[in-house]
Structure formats: C-alpha cells, structure tokens
MDTraj code that builds the backbone (N, CA, C; nanometers):
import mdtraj as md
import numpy as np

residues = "UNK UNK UNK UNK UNK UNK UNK UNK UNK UNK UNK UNK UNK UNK UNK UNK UNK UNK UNK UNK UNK UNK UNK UNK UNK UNK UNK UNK UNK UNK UNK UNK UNK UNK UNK UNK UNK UNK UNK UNK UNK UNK UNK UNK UNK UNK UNK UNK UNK UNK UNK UNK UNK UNK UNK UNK UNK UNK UNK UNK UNK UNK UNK UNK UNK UNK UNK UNK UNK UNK UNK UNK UNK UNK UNK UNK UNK UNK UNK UNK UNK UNK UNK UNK UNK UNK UNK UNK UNK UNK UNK UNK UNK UNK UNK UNK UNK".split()
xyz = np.array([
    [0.0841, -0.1198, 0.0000],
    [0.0000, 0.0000, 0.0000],
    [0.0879, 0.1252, 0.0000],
    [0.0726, 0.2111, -0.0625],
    [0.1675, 0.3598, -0.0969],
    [0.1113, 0.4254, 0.0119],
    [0.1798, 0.4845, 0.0779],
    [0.1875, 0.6261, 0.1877],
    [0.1402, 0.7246, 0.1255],
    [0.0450, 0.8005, 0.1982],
    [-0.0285, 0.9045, 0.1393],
    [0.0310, 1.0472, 0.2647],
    [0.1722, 1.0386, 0.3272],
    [0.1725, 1.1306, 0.3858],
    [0.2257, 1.2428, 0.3621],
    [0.2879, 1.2464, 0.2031],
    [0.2877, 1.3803, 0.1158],
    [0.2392, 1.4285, 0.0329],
    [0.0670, 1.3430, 0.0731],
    [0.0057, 1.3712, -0.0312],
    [-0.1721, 1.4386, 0.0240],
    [-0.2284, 1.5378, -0.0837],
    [-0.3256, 1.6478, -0.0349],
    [-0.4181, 1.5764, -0.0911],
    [-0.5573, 1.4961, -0.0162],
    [-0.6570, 1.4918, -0.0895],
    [-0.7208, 1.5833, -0.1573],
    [-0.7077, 1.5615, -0.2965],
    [-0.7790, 1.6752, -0.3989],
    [-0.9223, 1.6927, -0.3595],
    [-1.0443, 1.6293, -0.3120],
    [-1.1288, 1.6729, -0.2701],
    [-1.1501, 1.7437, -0.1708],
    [-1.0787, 1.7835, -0.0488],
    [-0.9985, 1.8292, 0.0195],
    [-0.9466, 2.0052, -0.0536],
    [-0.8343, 1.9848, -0.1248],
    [-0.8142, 2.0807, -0.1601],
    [-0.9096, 2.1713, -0.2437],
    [-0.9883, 2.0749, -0.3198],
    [-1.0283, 2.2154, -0.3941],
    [-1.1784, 2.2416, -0.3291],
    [-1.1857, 2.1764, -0.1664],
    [-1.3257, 2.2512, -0.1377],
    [-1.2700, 2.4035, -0.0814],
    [-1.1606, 2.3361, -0.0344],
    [-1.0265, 2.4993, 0.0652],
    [-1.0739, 2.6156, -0.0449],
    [-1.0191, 2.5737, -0.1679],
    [-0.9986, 2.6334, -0.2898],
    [-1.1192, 2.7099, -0.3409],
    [-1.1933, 2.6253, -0.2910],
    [-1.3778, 2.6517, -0.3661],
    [-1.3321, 2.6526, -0.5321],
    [-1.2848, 2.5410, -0.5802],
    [-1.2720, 2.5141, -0.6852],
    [-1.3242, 2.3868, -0.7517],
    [-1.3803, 2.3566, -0.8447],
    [-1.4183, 2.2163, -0.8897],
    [-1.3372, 2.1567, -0.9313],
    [-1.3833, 1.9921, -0.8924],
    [-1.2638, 1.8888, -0.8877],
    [-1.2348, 1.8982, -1.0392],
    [-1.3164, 1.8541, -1.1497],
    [-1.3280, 1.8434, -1.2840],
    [-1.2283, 1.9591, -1.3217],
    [-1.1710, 2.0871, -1.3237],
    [-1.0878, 2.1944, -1.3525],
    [-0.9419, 2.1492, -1.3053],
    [-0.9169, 2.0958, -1.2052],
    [-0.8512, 2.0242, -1.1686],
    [-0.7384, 1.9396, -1.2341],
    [-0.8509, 1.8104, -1.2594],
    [-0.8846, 1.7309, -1.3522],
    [-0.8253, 1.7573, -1.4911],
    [-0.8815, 1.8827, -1.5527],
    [-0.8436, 1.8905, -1.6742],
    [-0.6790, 1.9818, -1.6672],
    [-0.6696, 2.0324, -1.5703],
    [-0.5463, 2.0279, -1.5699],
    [-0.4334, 1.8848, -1.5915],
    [-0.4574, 1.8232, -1.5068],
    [-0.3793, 1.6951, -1.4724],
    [-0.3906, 1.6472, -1.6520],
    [-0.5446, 1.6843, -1.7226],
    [-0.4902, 1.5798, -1.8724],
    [-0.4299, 1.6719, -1.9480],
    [-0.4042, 1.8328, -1.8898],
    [-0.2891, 1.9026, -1.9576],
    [-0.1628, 1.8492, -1.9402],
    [-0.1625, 1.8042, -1.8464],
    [0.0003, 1.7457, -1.8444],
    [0.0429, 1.8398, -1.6745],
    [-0.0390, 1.9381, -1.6783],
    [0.0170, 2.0328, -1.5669],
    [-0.0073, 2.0168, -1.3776],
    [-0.0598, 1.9218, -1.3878],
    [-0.0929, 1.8291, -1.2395],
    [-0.0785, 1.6781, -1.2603],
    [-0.0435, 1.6556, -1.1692],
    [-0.0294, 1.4707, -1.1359],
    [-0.0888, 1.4632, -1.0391],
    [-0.1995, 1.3542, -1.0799],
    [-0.3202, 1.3542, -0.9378],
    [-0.2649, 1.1697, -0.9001],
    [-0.2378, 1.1754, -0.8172],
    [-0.2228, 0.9814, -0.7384],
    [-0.3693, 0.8743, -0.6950],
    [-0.3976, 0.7922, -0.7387],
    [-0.5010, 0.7393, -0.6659],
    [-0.4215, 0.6252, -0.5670],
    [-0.5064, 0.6601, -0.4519],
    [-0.4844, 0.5374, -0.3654],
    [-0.6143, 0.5228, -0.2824],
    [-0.6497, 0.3585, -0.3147],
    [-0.7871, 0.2984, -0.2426],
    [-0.8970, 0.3998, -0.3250],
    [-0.8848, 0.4446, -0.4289],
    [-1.0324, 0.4958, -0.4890],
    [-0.9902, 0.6617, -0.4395],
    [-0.8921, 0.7621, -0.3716],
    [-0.9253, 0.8451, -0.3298],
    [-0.7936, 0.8990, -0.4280],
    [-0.8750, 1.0343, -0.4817],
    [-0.7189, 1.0936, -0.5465],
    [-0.6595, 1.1748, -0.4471],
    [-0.5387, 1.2276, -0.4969],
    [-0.4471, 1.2564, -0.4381],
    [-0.3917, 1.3610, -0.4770],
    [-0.3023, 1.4637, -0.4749],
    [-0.1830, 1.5700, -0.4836],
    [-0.0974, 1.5855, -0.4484],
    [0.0258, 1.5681, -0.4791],
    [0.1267, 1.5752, -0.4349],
    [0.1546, 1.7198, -0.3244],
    [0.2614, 1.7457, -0.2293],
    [0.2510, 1.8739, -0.1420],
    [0.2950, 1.9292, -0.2367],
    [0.4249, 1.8887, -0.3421],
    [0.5198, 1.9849, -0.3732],
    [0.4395, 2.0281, -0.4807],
    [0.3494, 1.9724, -0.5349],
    [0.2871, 2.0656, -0.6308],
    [0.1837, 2.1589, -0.6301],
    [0.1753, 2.2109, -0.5242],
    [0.0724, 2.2737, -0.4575],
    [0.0650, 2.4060, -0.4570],
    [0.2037, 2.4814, -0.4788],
    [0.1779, 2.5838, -0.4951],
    [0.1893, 2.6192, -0.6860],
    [0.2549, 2.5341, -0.7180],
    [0.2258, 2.5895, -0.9249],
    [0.0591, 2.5516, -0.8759],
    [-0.0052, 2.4999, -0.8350],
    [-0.1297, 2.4207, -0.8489],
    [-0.2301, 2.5566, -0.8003],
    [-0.1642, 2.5979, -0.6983],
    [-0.2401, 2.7125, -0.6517],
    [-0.2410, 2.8109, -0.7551],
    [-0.1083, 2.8628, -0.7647],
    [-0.0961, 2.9837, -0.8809],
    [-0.2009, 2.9798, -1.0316],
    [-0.1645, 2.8225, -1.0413],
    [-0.2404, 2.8254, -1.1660],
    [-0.4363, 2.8492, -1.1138],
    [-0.4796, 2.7771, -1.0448],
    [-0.5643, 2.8170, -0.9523],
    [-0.6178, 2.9956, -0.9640],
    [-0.5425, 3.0821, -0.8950],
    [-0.5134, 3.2165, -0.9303],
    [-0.5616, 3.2852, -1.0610],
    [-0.4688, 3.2133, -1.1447],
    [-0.4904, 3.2705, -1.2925],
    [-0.6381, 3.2490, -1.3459],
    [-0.6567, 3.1234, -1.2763],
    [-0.8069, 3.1145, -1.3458],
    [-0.9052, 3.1789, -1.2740],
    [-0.9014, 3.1970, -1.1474],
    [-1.0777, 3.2731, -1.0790],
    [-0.9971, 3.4158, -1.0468],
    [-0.8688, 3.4668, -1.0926],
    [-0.8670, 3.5888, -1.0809],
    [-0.8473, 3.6473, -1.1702],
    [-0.7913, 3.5870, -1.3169],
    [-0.8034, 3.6220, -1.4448],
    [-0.8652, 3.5681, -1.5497],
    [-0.9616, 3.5028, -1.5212],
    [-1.0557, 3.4114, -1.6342],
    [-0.9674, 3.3137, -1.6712],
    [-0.8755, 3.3071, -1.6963],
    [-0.7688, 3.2290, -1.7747],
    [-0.8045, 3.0535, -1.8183],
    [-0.8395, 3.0931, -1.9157],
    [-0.8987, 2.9033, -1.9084],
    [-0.7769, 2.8117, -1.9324],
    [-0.7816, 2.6562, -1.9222],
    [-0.6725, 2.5391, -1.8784],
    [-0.5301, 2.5601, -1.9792],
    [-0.5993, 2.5873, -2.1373],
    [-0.5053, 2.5542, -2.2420],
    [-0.4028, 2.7441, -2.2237],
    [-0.4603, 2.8552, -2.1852],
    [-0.3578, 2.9924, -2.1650],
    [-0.2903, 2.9226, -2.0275],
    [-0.3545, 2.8710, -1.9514],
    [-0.2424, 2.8617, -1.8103],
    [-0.1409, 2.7285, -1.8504],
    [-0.1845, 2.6676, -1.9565],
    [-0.0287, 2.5783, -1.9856],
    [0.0221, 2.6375, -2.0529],
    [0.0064, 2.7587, -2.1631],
    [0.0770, 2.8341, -2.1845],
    [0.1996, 2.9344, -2.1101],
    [0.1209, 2.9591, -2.0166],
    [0.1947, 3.0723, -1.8934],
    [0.2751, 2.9552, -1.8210],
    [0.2300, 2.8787, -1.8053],
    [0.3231, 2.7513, -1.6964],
    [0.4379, 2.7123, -1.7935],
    [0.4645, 2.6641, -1.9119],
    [0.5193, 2.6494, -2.0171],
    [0.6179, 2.7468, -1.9998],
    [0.6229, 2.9163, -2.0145],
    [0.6566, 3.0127, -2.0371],
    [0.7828, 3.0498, -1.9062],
    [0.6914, 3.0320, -1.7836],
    [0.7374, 2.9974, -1.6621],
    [0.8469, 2.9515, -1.6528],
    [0.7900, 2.8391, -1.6705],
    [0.9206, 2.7440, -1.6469],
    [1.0754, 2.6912, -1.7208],
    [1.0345, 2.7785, -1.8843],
    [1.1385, 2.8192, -1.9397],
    [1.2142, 2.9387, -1.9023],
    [1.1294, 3.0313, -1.8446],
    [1.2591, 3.1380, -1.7930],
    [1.2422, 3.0849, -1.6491],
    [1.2461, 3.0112, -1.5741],
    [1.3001, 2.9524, -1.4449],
    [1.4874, 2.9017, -1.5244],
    [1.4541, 2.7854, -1.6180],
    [1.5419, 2.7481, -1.6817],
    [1.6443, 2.8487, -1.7287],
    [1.6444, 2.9287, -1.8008],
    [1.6775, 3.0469, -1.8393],
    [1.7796, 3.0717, -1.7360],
    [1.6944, 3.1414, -1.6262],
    [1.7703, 3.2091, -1.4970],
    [1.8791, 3.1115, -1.4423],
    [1.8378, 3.0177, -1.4270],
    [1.9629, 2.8842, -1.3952],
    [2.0753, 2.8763, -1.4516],
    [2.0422, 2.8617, -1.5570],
    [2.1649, 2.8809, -1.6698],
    [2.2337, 3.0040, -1.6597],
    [2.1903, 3.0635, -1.6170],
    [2.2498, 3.2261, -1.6387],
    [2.3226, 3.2171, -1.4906],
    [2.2504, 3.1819, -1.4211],
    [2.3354, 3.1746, -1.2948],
    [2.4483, 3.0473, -1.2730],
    [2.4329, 2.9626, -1.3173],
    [2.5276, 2.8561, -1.3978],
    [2.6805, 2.9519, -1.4274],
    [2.6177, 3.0050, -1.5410],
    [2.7280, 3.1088, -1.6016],
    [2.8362, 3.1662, -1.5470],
    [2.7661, 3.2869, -1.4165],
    [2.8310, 3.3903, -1.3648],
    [2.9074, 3.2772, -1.2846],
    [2.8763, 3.1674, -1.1967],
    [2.9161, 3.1129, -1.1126],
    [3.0542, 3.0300, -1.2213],
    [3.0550, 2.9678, -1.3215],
    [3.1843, 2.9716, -1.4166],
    [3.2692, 3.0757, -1.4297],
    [3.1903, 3.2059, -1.4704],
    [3.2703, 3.3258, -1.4453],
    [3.4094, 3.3402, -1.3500],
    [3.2856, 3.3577, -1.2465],
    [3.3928, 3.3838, -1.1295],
    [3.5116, 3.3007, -1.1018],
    [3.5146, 3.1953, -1.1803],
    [3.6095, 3.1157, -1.1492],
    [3.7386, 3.2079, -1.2019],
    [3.6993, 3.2840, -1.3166],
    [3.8137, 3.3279, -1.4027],
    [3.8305, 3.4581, -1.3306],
    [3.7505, 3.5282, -1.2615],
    [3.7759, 3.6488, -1.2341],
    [3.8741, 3.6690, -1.1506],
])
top = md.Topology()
chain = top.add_chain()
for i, resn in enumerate(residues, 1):
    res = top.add_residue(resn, chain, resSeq=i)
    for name in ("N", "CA", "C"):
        top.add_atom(name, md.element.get_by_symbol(name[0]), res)
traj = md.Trajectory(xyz[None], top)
C-alpha cells in the first residue's frame, strides 16, 4: 500500500480552494498536475501545490482558461530554466575572475 503522507486529498483541496474537482482534472490531462489514486481516493502531491495554486489564481482571478495557463506555466518554467543557466554562467565566471 503507498503512503499518502505527502500527499493532499484533492477533494480536500479544492473545497479549501472553492474550486471544482473536474478543472482540476483537466489540468492533470494538460500534463500540468499529477493527481495519485490510492484505495479509490485521489491525491496531490505537497510539492505541487503551490504551481497548483498559482495556476488556480490565474483562473478565478483572471478568467484564464486550462489551455492559456499551460501556456503561462510552459513560459514559466522556461525562464526559471533560463535564470539557472544564467546563474550557472556567472558562477563559471567567477572562477576566471
């Protein structure tokens, strides 16, 4: 049996949320949530909880429907990447400085 002790029942979360499970849902078949079942009950990971929230955000505070917030998450997370690399860089730098 899998341990569910880093994990957020999604029914659970999205009553907190006052969000519907199904939005959710169609996130997760964006690719942009991973929901766990265990014993019939889904699940959420903790660590994804706050992209989960944000994206959350975008939608009941900017209309933003599923397919623009994998856009923006997409976008995101290439300049996360971005910044890494760049900080990658300077930290080579300094070697020479």
């Amino acid at each position: 049996m899998m341990q569910t002790e880093n994990l957020t029942e999604a029914q659970v979360f999205c009553g907190y949320h006052q969000v519907e499970y199904a939005f959710v849902q169609d996130l997760a078949n964006a690719g942009l949530v991973e929901i766990t079942i265990v014993n019939q009950t889904h699940y959420i990971s903790q660590n994804q909880l706050p992209d989960l929230e944000r994206m959350i955000r975008l939608h009941q505070d900017l209309n933003i429907n599923v397919a623009g917030i994998e856009a923006i998450t997409h976008l995101l997370r290439r300049l996360q990447r971005t910044q890494q690399e760049v900080q990658a860089l300077r930290n080579k730098l300094r070697i020479y400085e």
